[in-house]
N, C-alpha and C positions, 0 to 999 in steps of 0.2 A: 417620612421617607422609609422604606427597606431596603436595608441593607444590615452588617454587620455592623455594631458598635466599635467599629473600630479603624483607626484610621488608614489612609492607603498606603503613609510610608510602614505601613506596618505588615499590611497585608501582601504586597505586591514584593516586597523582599521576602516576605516567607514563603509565597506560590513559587517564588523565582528558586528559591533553595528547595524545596522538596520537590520542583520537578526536575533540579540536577542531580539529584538523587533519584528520581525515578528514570532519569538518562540514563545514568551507569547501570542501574539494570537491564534497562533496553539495547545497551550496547553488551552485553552477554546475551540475550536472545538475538539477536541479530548477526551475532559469533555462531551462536550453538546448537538455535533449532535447527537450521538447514545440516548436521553434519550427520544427522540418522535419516533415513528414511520413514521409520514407522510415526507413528501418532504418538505414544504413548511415551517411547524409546528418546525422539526429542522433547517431551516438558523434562522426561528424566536428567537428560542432559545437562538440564540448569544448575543442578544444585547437586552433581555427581562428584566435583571437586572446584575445591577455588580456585579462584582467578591466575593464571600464571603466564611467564613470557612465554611466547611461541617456540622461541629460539633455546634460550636454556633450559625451561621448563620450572623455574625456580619460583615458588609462591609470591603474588604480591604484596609488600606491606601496607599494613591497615590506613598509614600516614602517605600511602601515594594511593588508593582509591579513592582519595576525596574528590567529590567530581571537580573536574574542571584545575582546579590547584595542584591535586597530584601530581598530573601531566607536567603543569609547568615548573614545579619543583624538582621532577626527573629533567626538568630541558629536553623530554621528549625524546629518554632511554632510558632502557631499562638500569635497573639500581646494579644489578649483579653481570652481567656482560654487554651494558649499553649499546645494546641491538637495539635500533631504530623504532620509535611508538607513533603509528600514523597518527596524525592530529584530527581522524575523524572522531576520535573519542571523546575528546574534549567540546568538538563540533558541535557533535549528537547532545552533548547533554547542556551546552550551550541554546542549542536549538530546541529541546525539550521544554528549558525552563521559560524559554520565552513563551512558548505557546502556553505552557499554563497561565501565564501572566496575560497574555494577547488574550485568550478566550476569555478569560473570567473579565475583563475592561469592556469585552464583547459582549456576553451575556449581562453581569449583573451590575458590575461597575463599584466603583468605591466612592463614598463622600455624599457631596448632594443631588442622591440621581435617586428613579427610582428602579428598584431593580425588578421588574414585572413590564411595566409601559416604556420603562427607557431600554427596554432588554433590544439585541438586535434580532430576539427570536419572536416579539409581540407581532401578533396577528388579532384581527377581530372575531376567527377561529378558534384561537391556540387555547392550550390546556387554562392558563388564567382567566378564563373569559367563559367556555365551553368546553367540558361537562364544568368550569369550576373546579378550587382546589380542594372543595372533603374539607376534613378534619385538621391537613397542613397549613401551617402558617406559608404566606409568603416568602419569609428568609430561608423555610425550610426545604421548600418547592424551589426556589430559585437554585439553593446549592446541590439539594439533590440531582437537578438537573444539569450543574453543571458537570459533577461528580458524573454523573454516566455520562455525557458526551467525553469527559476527557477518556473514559475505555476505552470509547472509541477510537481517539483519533491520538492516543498510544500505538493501540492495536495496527492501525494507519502508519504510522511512522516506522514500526519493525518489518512491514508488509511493504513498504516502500523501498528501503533501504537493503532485503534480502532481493527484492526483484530487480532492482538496478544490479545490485552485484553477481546475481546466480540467474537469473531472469525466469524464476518460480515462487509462489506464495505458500510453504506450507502449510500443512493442514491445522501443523501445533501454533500458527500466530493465529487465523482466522476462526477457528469453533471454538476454544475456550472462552474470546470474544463476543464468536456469534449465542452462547448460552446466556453471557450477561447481558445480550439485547435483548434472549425474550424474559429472561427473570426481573430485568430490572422493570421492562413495560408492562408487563404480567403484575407485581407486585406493588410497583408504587401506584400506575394504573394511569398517571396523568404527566406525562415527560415525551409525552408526543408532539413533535410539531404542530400537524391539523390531523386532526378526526380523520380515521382509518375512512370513510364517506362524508363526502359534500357533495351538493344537487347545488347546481345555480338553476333557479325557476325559471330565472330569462336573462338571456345572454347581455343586455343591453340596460339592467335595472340598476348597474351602481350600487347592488345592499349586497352583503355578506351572503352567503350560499345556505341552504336550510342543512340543518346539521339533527340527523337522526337524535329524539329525545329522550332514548333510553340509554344511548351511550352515556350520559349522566348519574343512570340508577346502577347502571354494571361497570364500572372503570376497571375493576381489574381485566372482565372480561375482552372490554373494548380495546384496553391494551397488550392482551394477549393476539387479538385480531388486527393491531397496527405490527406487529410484530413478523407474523405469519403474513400476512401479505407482501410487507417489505421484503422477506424473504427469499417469496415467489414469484413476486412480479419483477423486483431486482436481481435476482438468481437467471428467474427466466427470460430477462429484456439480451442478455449475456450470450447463454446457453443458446437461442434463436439466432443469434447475430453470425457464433460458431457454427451452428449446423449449414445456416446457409452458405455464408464466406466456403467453409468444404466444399459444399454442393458446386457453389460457382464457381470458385476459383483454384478449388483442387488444391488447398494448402490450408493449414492453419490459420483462421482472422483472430480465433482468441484462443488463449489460454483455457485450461478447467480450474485454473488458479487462481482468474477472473472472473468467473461461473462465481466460485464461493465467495470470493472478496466481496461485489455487490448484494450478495446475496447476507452476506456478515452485514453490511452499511444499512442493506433494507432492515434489518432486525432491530433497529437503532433509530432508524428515522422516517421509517415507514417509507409507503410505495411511492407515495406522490415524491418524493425529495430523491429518493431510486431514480427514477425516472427523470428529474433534472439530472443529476449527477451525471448519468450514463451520458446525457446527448450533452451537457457541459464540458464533460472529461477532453472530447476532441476538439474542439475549441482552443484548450489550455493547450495540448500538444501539439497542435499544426504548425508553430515556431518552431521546436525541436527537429517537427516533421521534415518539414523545407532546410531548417540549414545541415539535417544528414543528408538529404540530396545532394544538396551543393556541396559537401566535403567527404560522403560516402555512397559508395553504394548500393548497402545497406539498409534498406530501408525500413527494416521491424524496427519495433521500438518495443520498451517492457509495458503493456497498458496500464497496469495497477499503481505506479506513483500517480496518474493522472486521475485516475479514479480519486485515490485519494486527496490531493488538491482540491479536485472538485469538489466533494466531500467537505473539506475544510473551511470552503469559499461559499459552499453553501450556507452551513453553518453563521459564520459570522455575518452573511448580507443575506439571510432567510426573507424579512420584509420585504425591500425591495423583489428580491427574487420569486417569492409568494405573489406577489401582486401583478407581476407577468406574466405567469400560466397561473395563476387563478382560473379564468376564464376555458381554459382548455383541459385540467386537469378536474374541473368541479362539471362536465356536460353529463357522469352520472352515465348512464347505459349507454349513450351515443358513444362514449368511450369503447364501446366494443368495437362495433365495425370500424372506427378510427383504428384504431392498433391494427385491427386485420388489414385494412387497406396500407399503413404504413410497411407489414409485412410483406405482402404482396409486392412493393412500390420496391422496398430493400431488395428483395429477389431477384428483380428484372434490372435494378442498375446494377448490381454484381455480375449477372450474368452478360448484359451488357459489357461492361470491362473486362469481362473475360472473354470474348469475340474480341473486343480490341486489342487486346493482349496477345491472342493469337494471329490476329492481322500483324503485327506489331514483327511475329517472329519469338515470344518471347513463351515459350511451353509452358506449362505447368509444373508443379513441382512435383508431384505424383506420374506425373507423365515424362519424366527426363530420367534419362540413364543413371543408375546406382552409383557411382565410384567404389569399387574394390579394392583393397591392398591385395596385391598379387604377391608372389614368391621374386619377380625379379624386383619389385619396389622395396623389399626387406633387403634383397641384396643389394640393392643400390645405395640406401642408405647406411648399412652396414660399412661398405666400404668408401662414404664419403666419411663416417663417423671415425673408424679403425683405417687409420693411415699408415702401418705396421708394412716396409716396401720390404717385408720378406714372408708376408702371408700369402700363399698359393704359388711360391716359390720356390726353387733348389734352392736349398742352404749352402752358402761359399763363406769360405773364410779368408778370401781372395780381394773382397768386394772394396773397391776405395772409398776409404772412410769420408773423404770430402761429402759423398751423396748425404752419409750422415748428418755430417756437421751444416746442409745446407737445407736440412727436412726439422733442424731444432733437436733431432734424436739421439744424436752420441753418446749422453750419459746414461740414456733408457738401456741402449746398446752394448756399455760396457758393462753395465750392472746386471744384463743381461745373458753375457759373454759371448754374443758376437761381437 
């Protein structure tokens, strides 16, 4: 069998602590990228000053960052002016360590399994099979591989968490990231789902897809090129969807924060799993979709947690999921004018919805009047705010103090000396 020599209550409690420690980091990025604008300005941010309350500003000690126990050793305030500690912090790193514990039961597993053919990412494709692992061992390939997917879906989780809250992914969670998907498929050469190409010979043969023979003699190369496509085809599945949604319906369909995010996932898991994820993602969100109708509405939602989910969902059921677009994903050239024609197809039902829309009564976003703040709206709310009943008044010292005592003002009044 491969695996670790070691057993699970050993393993699965150490994954579970050093991913509540890579929680509480996540939860400073998840604070700290979003509060710069530039690129550089927030990774600085991370490590510009320690950790402190929001409220007093007072450093925290070493004995309440422990993930997850701190919190509940404060009872969830702060040590120095017991200002309120949202519990998503403990959440976050709660939720971290699970998933490094859930992926690695997913991928490689502990005890009597084997971790290659029991993995949930074995395909008759995949890197253990086709080009082969080279010169690594099994246990080594298995952990390296799991080691770069968790970047990922770290990287996934801060991107998730900042777009729910701010509903933007910047740039400092996604390209840091997006570097270690092509360095790590560049370098290690074989931590690819399936071969950056498959041809199925004949749609109807039941065998595995012919898989180019020299991706075998070049891995690093072949996974610099799972890399760079995932990039492009996932970047650009995004980037087409936005141009058009503009074109048709005259408002935003996506994000450019969703441009990079898939475009980060492509770098990590190449094009074909891009390409699930993307038409997955809506799927997972149509729940959320339907019940903001029914209680909003509002009806944007942030696209990038579901990206990510999907992402995640791919990951741990890759087999089963492989073996559904197999068939559609391995047609090899026929794959062009497929995507053209599905472009084309997207085009005209956008545009479609947008005639209905306009039958509808319901304008464009680009096309409906600005809202202004004008001079009387500052003044209006000026004097809903300053309730002062002797601003734009003659001053009397005549006035009965009852009006005072009945507006809560008397003592502003006397201390004021009217």
């Amino acid at each position: 069998m491969i695996h670790l020599d070691l057993p699970a209550w050993v393993i699965y409690p150490t994954l579970f602590l050093f991913g509540s420690i890579i929680g509480s980091f996540l939860n400073v990025c998840i604070y700290r990228i979003p509060q710069k604008d530039g690129f550089w300005e927030s990774l600085q941010e991370l490590w510009n000053r320690p950790s402190q309350c929001k409220r007093c500003r007072s450093h925290i000690r070493w004995q309440h960052n422990i993930p997850i126990f701190g919190w509940l050793m404060l009872g969830g305030r702060c040590a120095d002016c017991r200002a309120w500690i949202s519990p998503r912090y403990p959440l976050i790193e709660f939720l971290n360590a699970s998933l490094f514990v859930l992926v690695y039961w997913f991928e490689i597993g502990a005890g009597d399994v084997n971790a290659l053919k029991d993995s949930c990412l074995y395909t008759q494709i995949g890197p253990e099979v086709i080009p082969g692992l080279g010169s690594m061992s099994p246990t080594m390939f298995a952990h390296l591989r799991y080691a770069f997917h968790m970047v990922l879906i770290e990287a996934l989780l801060v991107a998730t968490f900042i777009d729910f809250d701010l509903w933007i992914i910047p740039d400092g969670v996604t390209l840091p990231a997006m570097v270690v998907g092509f360095v790590g498929n560049t370098l290690i050469g074989r931590v690819h789902l399936v071969p950056v190409w498959v041809e199925q010979a004949s749609l109807f043969a039941g065998t595995p897809p012919d898989v180019p023979a020299w991706f075998s003699h070049w891995p690093h190369l072949h996974g610099f090129l799972v890399a760079a496509a995932g990039f492009v085809i996932g970047g650009g599945i995004v980037w087409t969807v936005r141009v058009l949604g503009h074109w048709a319906l005259k408002q935003e369909a996506m994000g450019f924060g969703d441009v990079i995010l898939l475009a980060m996932i492509g770098s990590f898991v190449g094009w074909q799993a891009s390409v699930i994820v993307f038409f997955l993602a809506p799927v997972i969100a149509i729940v959320v979709v339907l019940a903001r109708l029914i209680f909003h509405r509002d009806r944007a939602i942030p696209y990038g947690p579901y990206l990510s989910i999907a992402t995640l969902v791919s990951l741990l059921f890759w087999a089963p999921v492989w073996d559904l677009s197999e068939r559609v994903l391995s047609l090899g050239p026929l794959l062009i004018p497929l995507a053209l024609i599905s472009v084309a197809l997207l085009a005209s039902l956008l545009f479609v919805a947008r005639l209905i829309r306009l039958a509808l009564g319901i304008m464009p976003i680009d096309d409906q009047e600005e809202l202004v703040w004008t001079a009387a709206d500052q003044n209006f709310l000026y004097s809903g705010e300053k309730v002062d009943r002797f601003q734009g008044q003659w001053k009397t010292n005549h006035d009965w103090s009852g009006v005072a005592a009945s507006r809560g003002t008397m003592g502003q009044e006397r201390w004021r000396g009217r």
